[in-house]
N, C-alpha and C positions, 0 to 999 in steps of 0.2 A: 504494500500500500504506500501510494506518496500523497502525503497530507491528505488524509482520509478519503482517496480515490482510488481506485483501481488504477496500478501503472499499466502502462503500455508498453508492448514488446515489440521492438522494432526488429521487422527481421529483412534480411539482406539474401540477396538471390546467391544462394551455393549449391548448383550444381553436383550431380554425381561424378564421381571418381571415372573421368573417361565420357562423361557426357556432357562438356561442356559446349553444347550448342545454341545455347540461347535461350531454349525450351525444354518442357519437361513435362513428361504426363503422368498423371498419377489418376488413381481413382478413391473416392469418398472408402472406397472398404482396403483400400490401402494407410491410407488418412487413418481409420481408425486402428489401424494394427501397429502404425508407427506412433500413435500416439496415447498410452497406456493411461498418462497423468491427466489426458482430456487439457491440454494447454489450447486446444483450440478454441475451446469455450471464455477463454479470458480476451480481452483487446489487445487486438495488434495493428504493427501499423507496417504493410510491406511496402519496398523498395523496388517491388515488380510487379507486374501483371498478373491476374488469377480471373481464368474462366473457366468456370463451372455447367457443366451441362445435365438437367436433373432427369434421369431417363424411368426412374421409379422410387416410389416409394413420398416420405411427405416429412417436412422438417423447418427448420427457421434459420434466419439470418438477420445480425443485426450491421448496419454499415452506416457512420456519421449520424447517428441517433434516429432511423431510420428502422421499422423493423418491417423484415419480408419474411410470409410465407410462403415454403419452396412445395411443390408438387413436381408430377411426371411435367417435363415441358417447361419448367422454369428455366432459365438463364441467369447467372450472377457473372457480370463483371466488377472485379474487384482494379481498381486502378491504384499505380503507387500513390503513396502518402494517405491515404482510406484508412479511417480506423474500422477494424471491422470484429465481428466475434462470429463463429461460428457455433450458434448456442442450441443447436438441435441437429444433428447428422445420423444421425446414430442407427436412422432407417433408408435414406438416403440412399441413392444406383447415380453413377454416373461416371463422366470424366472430369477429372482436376486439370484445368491446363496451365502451368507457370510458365511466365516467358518477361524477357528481359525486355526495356523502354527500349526504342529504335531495331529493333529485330525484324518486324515485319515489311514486308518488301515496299510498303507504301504506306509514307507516313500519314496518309491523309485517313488511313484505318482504323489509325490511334488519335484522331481528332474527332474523326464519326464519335467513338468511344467515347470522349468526351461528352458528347451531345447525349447520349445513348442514357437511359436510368441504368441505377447498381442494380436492380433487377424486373426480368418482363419472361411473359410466357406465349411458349408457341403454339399456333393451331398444331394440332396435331399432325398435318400433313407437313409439315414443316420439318416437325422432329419426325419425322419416318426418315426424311434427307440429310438431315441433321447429323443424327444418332452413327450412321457410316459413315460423314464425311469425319466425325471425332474419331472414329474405329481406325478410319483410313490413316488418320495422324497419328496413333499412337502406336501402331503396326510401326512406322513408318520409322520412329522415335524408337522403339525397341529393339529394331535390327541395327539400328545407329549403332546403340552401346553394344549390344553383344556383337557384331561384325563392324569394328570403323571402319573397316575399308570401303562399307556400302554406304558411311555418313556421308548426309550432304546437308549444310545448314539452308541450304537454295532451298532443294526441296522439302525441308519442312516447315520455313518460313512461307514460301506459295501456300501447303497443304492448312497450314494454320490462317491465312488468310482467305482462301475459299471459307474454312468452316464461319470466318466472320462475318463473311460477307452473305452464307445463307442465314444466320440466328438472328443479325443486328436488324433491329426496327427500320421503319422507313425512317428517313432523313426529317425532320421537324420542321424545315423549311425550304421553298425553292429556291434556285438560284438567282442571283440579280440579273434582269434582265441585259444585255450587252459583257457580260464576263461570266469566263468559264469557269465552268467550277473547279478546275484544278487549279485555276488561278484563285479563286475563293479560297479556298481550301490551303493552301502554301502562306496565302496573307494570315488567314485566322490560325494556321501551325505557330508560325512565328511569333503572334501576338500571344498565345493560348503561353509556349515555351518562355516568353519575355516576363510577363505577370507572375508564373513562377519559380522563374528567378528572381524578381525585384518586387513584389506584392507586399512584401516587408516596411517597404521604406518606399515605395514611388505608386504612389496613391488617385493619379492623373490620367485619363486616356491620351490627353494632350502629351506628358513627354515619352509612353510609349509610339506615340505615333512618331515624335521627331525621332526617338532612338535608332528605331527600325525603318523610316525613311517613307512610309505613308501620309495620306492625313488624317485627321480623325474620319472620315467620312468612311472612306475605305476600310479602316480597321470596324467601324460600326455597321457597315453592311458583310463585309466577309462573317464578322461574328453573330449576326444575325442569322447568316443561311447554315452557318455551322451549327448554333444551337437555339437557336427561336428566341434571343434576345441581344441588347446591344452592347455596345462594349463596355463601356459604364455600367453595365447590372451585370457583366460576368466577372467585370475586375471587382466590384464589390461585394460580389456570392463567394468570390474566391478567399476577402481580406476575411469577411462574414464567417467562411467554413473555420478558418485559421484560429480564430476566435472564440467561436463556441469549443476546438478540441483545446485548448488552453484552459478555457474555464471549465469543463468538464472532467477532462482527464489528468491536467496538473492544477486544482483546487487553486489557480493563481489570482490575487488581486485582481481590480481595475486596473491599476495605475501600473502594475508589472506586465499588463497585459499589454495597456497602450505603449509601453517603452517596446517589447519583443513585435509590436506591427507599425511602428512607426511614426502613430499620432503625438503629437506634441504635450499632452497630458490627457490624465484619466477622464477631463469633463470632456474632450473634445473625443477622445473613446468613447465613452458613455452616449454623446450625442448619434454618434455614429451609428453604433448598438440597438439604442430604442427607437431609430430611424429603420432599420431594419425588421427588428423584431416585434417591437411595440412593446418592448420593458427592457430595463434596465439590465446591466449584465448581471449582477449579485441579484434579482430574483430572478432571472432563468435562468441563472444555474441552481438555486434556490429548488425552482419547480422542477428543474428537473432530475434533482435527487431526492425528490418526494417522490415521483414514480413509481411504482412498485417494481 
């Protein structure tokens, strides 16, 4: 416990001995064989990627104060920096898929991803397609490690990017009419990558747009087609998440809070906060350790 909260376990992508490709499949009845203590049930906060595909059975997840329940046909993307707990598996079928940030052949997959919820479920016809294109990957992943000579990180970064591209939702919004969407798409990477590097301390759409050589305009439209809002409400859902897991999961002041995001003091935090949330930070985190 740190200061009467639940820590959080930050974990780092480590590979198997011989399988360092990027990716990694595991399955929920794997999950629970490697982990006797049930550590999966406490919060963590990983450093990689985690897709989950629920092929049977019925269970829960909790991710950024969010809770899902899972069925046959559920989908969990876990993205880095996500606190998340896996608080019911226990009956759970599927595939675990770990995989390292910039792995996939096309960064615009991991921007969709962005847009995408931590969890949605498929028509059923969907997962019939689904369900083998995961089988396909982890065949693919298994002969890697027991035969390297047949690894190819190509091919399992393609086979992991088809399965994403049959599970993930449609796109939340069209493209702007006179630009493409890969050019869409490459602006709102860059601005998505800039915010969490600098969300800390540069608080403005204005001086990411000068950093990265846009204008505002540009970066407000690419981030509107990437995730159905503007760039100003993703930089501030972004400062927003940062926020709630500070006062959540390290029981930290206001005033420690507004020094670790870059506000000038706690009242201009605090204004920030119940501008967002509609109460103060000390009662919501308050209510939300009343919770059951």
């Amino acid at each position: 416990m740190e200061n009467g909260h639940p820590a959080v376990r930050h974990l780092r992508y480590l590979p198997p001995v011989g399988a360092a490709y990027g990716v990694e499949v595991l399955s929920f009845a794997a999950l629970r064989e490697t982990d006797p203590d049930r550590r999966r049930t406490r919060l963590q906060r990983p450093d990689f990627h985690v897709l989950a595909l629920i092929t049977g059975g019925s269970g829960a997840h909790e991710a950024d104060f969010h809770h899902h329940e899972l069925h046959e046909g559920s989908v969990v993307w876990i993205r880095p920096g996500m606190v998340h707990r896996w608080s019911d598996v226990e009956r759970l079928e599927g595939p675990l898929i770990l995989f390292q940030p910039g792995f996939l052949p096309d960064p615009a997959l991991e921007t969709r991803g962005v847009a995408a919820p931590t969890c949605w479920r498929l028509p059923p016809e969907v997962l019939r397609l689904a369900a083998p294109a995961a089988d396909h990957l982890g065949h693919e992943h298994r002969a890697a490690v027991r035969r390297p000579h047949l690894a190819s990180s190509a091919v399992l970064s393609h086979l992991l990017a088809a399965l994403l591209l049959r599970v993930l939702p449609p796109a939340s919004a069209p493209p702007t009419p006179g630009v493409s969407v890969s050019r869409q798409s490459e602006v709102f990477h860059a601005y998505r990558a800039a915010v969490e590097d600098h969300f800390r301390h540069r608080h403005r759409v204005a001086d990411y747009a000068r950093a990265l050589g846009y204008d505002v305009r540009t970066l407000t439209r690419a981030t509107r087609a990437a995730t159905g809002h503007g760039a100003k409400t993703f930089l501030d859902q972004r400062i927003l998440l940062e926020a709630k897991r500070l006062l959540a999961h390290g029981g930290l002041p206001a005033g420690t809070c507004a020094h670790r995001l870059g506000f000038p003091d706690a009242g201009n935090f605090t204004t920030f906060f119940r501008r967002q949330t509609g109460l103060a930070p000390t009662a919501w985190a308050a209510a939300l350790h009343q919770k059951p």
